[in-house]
C-alpha positions as a Markdown table, in Angstrom:
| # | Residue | x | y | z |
|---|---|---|---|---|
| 1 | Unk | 4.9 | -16.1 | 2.2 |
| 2 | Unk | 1.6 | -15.1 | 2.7 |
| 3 | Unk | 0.4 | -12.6 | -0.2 |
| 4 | Unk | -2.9 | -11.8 | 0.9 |
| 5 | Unk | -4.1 | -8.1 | 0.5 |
| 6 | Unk | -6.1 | -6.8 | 3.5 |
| 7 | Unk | -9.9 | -6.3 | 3.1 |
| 8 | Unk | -9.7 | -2.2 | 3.9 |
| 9 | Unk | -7.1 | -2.3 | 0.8 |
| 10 | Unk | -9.1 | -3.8 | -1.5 |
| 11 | Unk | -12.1 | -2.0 | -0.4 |
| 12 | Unk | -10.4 | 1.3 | -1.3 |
| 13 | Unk | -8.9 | 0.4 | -4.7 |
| 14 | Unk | -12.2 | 1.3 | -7.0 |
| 15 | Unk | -11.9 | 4.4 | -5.8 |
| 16 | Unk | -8.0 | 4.7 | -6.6 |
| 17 | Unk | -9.2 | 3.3 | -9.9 |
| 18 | Unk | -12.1 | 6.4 | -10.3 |
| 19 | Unk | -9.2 | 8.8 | -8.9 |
| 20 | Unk | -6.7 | 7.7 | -11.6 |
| 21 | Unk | -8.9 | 8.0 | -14.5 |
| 22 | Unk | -10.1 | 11.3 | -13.2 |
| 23 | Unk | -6.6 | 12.7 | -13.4 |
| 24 | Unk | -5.5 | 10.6 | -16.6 |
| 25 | Unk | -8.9 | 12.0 | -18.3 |
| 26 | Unk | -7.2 | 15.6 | -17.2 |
| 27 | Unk | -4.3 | 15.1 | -18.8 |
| 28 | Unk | -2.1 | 13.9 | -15.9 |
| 29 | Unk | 0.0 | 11.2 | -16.3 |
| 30 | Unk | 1.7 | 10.8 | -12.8 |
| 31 | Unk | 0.2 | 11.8 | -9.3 |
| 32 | Unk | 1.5 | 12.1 | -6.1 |
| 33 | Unk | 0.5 | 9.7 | -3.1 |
| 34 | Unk | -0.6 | 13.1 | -1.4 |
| 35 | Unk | -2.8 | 14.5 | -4.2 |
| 36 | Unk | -4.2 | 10.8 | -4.5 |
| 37 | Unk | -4.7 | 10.6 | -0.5 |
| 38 | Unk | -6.2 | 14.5 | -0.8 |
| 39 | Unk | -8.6 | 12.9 | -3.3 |
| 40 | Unk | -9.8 | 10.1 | -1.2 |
| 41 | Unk | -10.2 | 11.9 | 2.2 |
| 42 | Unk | -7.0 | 9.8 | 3.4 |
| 43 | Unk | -3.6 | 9.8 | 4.3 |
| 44 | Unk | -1.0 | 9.3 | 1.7 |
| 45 | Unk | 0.9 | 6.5 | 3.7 |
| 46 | Unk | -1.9 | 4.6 | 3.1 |
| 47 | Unk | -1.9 | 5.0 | -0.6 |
| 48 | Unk | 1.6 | 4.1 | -0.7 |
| 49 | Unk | 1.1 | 0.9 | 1.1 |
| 50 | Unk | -2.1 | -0.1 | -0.2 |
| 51 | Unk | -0.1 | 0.4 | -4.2 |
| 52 | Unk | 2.9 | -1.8 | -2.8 |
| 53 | Unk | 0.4 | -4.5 | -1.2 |
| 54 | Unk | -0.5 | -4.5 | -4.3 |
| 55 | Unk | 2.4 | -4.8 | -6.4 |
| 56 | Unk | 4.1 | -7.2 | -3.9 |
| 57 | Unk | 1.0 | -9.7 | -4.2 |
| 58 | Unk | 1.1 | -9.6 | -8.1 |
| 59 | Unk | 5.0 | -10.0 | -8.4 |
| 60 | Unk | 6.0 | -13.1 | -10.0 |
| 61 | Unk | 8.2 | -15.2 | -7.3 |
| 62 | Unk | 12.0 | -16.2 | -8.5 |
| 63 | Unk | 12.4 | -20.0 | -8.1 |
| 64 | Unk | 15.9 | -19.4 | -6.9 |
């Protein structure tokens, strides 16, 4: 299966990283897709698909 991460994705994820730490340095610890999405001008599917792009195309694959 192909695990490649769109271009658009990874072009946004420096700015999930500067989001993140913006919140963590606040004293957040978990965010909302919507607050995040708020954050970067865009919609909060997108955040939840470009986190799960990610996640799926760093998962270790079973060999069974």
């Amino acid at each position: 299966m192909d695990k490649k991460i769109p271009f658009a994705t990874r072009e946004r994820y420096p700015e999930y990283l500067r989001a993140l730490r913006y919140y963590q340095n606040k004293g957040h610890d978990k965010i909302m897709s919507n607050e995040l999405a708020r954050e970067l001008g865009i919609n909060s599917t997108s955040v939840r698909r470009d986190i799960s792009s990610l996640i799926f195309a760093t998962s270790v694959s079973s060999p069974f």
